[in-house]
C-alpha positions in Angstrom: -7.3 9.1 3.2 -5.4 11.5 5.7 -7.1 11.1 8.9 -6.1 15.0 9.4 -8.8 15.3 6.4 -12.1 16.2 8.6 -15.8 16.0 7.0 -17.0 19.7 6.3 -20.0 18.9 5.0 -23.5 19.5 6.4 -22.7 21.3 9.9 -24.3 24.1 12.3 -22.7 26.2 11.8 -21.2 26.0 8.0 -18.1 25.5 7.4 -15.8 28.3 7.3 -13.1 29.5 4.6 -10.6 28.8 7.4 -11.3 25.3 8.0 -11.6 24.6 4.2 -8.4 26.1 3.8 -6.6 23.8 6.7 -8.4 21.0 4.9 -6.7 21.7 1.4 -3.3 22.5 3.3 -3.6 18.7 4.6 -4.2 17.5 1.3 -1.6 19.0 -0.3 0.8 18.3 2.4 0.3 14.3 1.9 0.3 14.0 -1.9 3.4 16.1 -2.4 5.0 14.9 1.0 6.0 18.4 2.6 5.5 19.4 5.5 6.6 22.7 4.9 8.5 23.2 1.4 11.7 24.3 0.5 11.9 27.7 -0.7 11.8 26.4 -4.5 8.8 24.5 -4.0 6.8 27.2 -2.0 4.8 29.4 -4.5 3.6 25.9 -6.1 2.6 24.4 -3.2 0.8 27.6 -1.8 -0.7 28.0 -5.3 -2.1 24.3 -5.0 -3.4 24.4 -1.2 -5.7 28.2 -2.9 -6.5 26.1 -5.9 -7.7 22.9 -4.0 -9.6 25.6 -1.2 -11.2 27.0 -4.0 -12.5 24.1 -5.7 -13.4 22.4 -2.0 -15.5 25.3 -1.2 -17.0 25.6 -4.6 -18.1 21.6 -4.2 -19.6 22.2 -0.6 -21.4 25.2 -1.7 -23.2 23.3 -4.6 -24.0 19.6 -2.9 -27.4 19.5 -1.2 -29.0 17.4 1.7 -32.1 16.5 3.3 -30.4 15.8 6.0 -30.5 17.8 9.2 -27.2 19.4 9.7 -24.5 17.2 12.2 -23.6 19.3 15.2 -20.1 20.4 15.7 -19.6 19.3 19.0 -21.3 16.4 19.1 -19.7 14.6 16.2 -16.4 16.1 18.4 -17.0 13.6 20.9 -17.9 11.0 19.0 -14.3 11.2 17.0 -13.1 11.3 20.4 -14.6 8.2 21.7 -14.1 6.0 18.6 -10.2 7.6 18.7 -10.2 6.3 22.6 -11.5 2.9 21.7 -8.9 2.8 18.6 -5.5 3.6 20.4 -6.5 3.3 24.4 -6.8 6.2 26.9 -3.6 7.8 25.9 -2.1 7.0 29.8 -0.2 3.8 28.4 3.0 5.1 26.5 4.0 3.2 22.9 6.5 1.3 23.5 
């Protein structure tokens, strides 16, 4: 899974059309492998990243929870934490 990817579902505030649409950019960007496609490529991959926002949002308006809805910023600093546990402060360079 692309770590890019975030969770969209259950939050306070919904999720918007923007974020699903960043989501569905990601995804398309790592099964097809572009970044940014060539000219050629451009109106199918743009015609996949509005096909894969529309069925993302169609799924996340349907699924149901009894959940209480996760707050935005606080899973925010939880992804932080676990990500400063997983690769160090971020003061130490790579190599």
């Amino acid at each position: 899974m692309c770590r890019n990817i975030k969770n969209l579902f259950n939050f306070d505030p919904p999720v918007t059309d923007e974020e699903i649409r960043s989501a569905s950019l990601q995804f398309v960007r790592k099964i097809c492998g572009f970044t940014k496609p060539s000219k050629a490529n451009e109106a199918s991959f743009l015609a996949a990243v509005e096909e894969v926002a529309g069925v993302s949002k169609r799924l996340l308006r349907s699924l149901e929870t009894t959940a209480p809805p996760k707050n935005r910023e606080e899973e925010a600093a939880r992804a932080k934490a676990r990500a400063a546990q997983r690769f160090g402060d971020g003061n130490a360079s790579a190599y």
